[in-house]
C-alpha positions as CSV (number, residue, x, y, z in Angstrom):
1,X,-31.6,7.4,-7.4
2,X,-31.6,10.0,-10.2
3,X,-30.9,9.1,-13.9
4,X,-28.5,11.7,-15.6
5,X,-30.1,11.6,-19.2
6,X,-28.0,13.6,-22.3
7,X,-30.2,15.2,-24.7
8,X,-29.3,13.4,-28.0
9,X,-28.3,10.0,-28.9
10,X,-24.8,11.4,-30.0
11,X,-22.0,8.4,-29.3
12,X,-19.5,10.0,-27.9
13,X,-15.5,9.7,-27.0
14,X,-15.1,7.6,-23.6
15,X,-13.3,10.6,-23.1
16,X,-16.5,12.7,-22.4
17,X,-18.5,10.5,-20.4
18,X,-15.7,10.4,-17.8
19,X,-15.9,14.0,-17.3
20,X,-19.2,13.5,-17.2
21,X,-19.0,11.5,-14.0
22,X,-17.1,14.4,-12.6
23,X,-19.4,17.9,-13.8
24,X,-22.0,15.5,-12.2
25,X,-19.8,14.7,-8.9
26,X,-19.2,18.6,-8.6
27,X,-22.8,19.8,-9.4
28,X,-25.3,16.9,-8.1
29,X,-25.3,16.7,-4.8
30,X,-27.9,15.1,-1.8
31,X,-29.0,12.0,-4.3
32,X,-27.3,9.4,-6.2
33,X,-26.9,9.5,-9.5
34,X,-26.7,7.0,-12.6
35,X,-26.2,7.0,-16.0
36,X,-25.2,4.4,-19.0
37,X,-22.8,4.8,-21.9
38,X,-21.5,3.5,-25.0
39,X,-18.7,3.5,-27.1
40,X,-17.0,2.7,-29.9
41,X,-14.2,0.1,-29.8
42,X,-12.0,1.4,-26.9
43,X,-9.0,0.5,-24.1
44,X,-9.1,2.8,-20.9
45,X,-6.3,1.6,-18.5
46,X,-6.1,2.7,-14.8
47,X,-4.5,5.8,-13.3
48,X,-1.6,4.1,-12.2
49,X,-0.6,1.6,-15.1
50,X,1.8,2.5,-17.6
51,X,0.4,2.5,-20.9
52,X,2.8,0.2,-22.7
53,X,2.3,-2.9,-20.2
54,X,-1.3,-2.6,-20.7
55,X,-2.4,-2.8,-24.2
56,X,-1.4,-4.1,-28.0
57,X,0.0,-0.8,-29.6
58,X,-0.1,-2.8,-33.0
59,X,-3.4,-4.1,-33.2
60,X,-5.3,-0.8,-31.5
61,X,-3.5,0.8,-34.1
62,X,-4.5,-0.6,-37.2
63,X,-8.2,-1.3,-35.9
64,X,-9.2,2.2,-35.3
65,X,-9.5,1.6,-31.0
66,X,-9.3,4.6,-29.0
67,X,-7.1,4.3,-25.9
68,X,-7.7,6.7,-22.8
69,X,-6.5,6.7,-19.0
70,X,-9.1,7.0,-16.2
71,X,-8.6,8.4,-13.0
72,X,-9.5,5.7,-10.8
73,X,-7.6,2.7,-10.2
74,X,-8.1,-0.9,-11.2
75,X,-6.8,-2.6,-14.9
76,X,-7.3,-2.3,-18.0
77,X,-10.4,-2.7,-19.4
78,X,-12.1,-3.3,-23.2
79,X,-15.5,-1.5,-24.3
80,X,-17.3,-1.6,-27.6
81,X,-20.8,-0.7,-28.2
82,X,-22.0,-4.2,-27.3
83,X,-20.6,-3.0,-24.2
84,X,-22.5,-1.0,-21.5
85,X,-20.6,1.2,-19.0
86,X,-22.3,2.1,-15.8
87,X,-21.4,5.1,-14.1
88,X,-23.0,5.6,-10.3
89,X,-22.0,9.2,-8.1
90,X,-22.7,9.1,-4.3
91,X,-22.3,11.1,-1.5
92,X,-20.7,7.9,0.2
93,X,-17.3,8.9,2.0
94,X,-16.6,5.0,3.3
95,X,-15.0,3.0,0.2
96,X,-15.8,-0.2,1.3
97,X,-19.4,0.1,2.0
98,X,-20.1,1.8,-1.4
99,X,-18.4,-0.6,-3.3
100,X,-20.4,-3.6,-2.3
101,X,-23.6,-1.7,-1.8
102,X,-23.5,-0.9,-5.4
103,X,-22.0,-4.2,-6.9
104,X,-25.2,-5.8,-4.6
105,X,-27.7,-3.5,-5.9
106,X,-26.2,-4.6,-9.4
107,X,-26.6,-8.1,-8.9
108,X,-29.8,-7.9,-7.2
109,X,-31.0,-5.9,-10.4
110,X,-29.6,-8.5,-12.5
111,X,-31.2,-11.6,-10.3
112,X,-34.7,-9.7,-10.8
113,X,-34.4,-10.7,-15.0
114,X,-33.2,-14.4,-14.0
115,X,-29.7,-14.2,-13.9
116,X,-27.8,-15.7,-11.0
117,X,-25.3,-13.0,-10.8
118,X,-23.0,-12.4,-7.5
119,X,-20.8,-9.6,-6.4
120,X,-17.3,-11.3,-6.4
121,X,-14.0,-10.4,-5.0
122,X,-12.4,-7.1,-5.1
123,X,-14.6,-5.4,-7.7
124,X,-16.5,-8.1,-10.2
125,X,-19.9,-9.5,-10.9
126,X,-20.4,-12.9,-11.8
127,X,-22.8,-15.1,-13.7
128,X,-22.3,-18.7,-13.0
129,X,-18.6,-18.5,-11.9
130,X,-17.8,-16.1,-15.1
131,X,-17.5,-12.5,-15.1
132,X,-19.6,-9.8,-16.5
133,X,-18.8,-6.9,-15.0
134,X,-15.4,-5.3,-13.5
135,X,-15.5,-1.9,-11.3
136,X,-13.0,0.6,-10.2
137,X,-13.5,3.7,-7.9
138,X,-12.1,6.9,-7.1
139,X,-13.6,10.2,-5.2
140,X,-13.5,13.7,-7.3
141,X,-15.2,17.1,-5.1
142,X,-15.9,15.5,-2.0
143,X,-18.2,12.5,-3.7
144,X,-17.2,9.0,-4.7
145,X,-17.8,7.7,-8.3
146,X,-17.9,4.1,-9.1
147,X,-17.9,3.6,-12.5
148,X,-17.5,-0.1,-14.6
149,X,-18.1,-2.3,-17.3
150,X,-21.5,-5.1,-18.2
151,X,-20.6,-7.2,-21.2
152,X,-23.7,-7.9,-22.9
153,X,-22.5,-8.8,-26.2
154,X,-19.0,-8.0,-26.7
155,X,-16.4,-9.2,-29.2
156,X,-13.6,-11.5,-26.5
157,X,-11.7,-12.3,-28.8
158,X,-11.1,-8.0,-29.7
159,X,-10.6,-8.0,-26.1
160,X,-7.4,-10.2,-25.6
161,X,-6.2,-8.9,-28.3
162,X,-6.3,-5.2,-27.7
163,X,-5.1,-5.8,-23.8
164,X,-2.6,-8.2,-24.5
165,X,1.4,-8.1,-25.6
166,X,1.9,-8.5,-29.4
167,X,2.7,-12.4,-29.2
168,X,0.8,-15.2,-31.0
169,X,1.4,-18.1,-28.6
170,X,0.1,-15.8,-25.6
171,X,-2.8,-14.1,-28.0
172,X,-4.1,-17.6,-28.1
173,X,-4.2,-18.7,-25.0
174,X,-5.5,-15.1,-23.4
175,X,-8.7,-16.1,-25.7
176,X,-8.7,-19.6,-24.4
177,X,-8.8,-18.2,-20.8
178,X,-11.1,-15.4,-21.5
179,X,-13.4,-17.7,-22.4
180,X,-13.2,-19.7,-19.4
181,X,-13.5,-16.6,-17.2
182,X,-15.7,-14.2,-19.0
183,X,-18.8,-14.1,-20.2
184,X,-21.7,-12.0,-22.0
185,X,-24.6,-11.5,-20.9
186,X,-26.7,-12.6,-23.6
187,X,-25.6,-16.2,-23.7
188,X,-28.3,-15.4,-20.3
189,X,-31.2,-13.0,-21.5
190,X,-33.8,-13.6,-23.9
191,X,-34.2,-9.7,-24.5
192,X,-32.1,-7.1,-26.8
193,X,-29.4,-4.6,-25.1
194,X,-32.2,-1.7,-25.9
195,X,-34.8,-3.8,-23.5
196,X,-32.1,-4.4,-21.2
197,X,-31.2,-0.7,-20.5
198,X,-34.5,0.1,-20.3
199,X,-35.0,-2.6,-17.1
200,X,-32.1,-1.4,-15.3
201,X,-32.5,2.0,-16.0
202,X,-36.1,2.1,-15.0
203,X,-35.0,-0.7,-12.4
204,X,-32.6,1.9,-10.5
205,X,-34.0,5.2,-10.5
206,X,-36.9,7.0,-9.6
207,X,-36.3,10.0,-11.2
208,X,-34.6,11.4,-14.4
209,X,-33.3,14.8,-15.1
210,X,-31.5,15.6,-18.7
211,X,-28.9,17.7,-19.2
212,X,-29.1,21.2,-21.4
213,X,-26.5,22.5,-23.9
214,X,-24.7,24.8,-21.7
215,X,-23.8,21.9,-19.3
216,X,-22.6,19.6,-22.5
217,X,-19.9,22.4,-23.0
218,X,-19.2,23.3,-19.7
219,X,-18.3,18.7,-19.4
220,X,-16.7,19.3,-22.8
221,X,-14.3,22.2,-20.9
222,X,-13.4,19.0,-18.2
223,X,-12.9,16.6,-21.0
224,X,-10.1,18.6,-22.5
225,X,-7.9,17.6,-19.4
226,X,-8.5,13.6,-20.6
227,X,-7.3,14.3,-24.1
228,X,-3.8,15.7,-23.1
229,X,-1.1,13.9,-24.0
230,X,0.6,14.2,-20.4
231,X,-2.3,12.4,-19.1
232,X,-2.9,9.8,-21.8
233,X,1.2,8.4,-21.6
234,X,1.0,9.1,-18.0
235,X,4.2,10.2,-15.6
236,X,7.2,7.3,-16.5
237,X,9.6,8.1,-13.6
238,X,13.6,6.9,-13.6
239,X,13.7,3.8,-11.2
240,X,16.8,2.0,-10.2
241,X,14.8,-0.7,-8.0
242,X,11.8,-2.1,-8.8
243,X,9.4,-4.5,-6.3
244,X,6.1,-6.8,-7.6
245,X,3.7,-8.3,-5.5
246,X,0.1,-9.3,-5.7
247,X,-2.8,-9.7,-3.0
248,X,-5.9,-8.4,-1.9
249,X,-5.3,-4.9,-3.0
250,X,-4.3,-6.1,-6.5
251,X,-1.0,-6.3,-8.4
252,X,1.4,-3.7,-6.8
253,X,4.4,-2.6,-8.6
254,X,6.7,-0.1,-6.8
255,X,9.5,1.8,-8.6
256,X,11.9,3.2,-6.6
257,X,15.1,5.8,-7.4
258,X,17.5,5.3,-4.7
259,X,21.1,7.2,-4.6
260,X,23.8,5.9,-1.3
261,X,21.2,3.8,0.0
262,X,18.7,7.1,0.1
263,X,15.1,7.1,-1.8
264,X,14.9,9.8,-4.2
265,X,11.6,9.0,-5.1
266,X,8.7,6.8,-5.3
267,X,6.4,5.3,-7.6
268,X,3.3,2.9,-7.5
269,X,1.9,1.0,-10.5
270,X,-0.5,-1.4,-10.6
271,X,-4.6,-1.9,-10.6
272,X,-4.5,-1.3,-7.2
273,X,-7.5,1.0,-6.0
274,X,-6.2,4.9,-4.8
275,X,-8.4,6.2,-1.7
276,X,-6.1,9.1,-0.9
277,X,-3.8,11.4,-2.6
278,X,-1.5,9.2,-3.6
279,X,1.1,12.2,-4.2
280,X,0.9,12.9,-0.9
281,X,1.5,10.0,0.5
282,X,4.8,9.1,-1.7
283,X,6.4,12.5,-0.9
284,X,7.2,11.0,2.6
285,X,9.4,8.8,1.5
286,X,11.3,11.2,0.1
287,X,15.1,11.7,1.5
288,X,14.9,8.8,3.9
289,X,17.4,5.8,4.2
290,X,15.9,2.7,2.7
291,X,15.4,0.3,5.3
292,X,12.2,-1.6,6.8
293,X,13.4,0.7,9.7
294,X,12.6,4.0,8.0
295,X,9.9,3.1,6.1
296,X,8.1,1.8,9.1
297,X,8.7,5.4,11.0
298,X,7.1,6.5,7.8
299,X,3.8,4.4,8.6
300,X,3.7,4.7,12.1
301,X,2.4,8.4,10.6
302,X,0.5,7.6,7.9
303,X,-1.5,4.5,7.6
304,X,-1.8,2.9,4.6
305,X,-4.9,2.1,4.1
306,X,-6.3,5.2,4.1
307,X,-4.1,5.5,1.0
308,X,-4.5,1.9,-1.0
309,X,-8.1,-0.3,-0.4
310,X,-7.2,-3.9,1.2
311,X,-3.5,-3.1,1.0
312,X,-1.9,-3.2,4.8
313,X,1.9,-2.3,5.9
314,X,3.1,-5.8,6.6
315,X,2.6,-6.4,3.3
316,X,3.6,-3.2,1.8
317,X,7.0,-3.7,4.0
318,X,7.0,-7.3,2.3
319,X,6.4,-5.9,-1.5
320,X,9.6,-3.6,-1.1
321,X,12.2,-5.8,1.2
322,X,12.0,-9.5,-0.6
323,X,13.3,-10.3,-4.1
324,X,14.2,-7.1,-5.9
325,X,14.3,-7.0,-9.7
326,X,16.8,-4.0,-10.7
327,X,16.8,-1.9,-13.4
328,X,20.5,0.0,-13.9
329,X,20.1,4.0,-14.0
């Protein structure tokens, strides 16, 4: 694996180092890639969440946190500069198998400085039961990029606060449980964050190659797209029904318009994981009478799951047909 060095020790907006992932996705191709980054206090929620749901307007506010929106899937997530993101490109089509190749090679890494860290569940890394890490994917020019967090030494309690609804009682106990559930990775490691980048980098990658100038402001060009306000709020659509539901795909929120018993149009939410164009798929279900019926015609064509990781059409079906909560248009 290659090491994608940048040729100052500039800190940068989370911003940049996601379009980083993506010059490198288009550009590097034939060997994975890897690089680490840090940042100042910042919230980046998933492609799919709406922005409001997800974090604590109030205190980001009047803390000086950036907020950004990724283009993976997966929840909302804290970083500060006790914080290290890892960011890993592949030529890996099969989502599955580069998820928990990577999350392994993580933990193996990990295990080799004496922690007793596991890949967990849908995306996580654990350390004695308690989570350090939490990854999310997405593919960009033909290559998948799995990108994530490693608390080392970051501020929990600034976590729950800046991902969490503006209300005391629930404040409190999202720190209590935080604590419970999450840990850093120093309460583990006798050695600094510097040391520690230094293992896993050297750890990882056989190689290193650094970028030059002109390729910093051809990534700044890509960054541009992350700073628009259109992407940032994200697309709110009109919704007259809305369906929950939670399971091995993650928490699924479907917003439909429907006019005389016809769908008008679709919307996912949720940390769900995106494998396929999500656009496409929703436009089928455009114009068609909502009824298990006609969505199920729908999936005979198109599978889902080669749309949504871990989610299948029974419970899909299940999500949209059993207890409604309606919103009046």
């Amino acid at each position: 694996m290659r090491y994608i060095a940048l040729p100052d020790k500039a800190v940068r907006r989370l911003s940049f180092y996601l379009a980083m992932e993506e010059y490198i996705a288009r550009h590097r191709t034939g060997e994975d890639c890897f690089f680490m980054w840090q940042v100042n206090p910042s919230v980046i929620f998933g492609r799919n969440q709406l922005m409001e749901n997800e974090i604590n307007m109030d205190y980001i506010r009047s803390h000086g946190i950036e907020y950004y929106r990724r283009k993976s899937g997966g929840g909302c997530v804290y970083a500060d500069f006790s914080n290290i993101m890892f960011s890993y490109i592949t030529d890996d089509f099969n989502v599955a198998f580069t998820f928990d190749r990577y999350l392994q090679l993580i933990a193996h890494t990990l295990n080799k400085l004496g922690v007793n860290a596991v890949s967990s569940g849908r995306n996580d890394i654990l350390v004695e039961g308690k989570k350090v890490s939490g990854n999310a994917f997405y593919r960009t020019a033909g290559r998948s990029i799995v990108h994530g967090t490693m608390l080392f030494d970051t501020d929990l309690e600034a976590l729950v606060r800046a991902i969490t609804p503006n209300n005391e009682k629930l404040l409190t106990k999202g720190i209590e449980s935080v604590r419970k559930r999450v840990t850093n990775l120093k309460e583990y490691l006798d050695i600094d964050i510097e040391e520690f980048k230094r293992f896993m980098r050297s750890s990882l990658c056989r190689t290193e190659e650094c970028l030059s100038p002109e390729e910093i402001g051809k990534i700044e060009e890509i960054e541009k797209e992350y700073l628009r306000d259109e992407w940032i709020l994200g697309n709110n659509p009109r919704y007259t029904l809305i369906r929950r539901g939670y399971g091995e795909a993650g928490e699924i929120e479907i917003r439909l318009e429907i006019k005389n018993g016809i769908i008008k149009s679709m919307n996912l939410m949720g940390d769900y994981f995106p494998i396929g164009e999500m656009e496409e798929f929703l436009d089928k279900f455009r114009e068609i009478p909502f009824s298990p019926q006609s969505i199920g015609q729908v999936l005979d064509r198109i599978p889902i799951e080669n749309y949504i990781r871990r989610l299948d059409r029974k419970h899909f079906v299940a999500i949209l047909f059993d207890n409604p909560t309606k919103n009046p248009s």
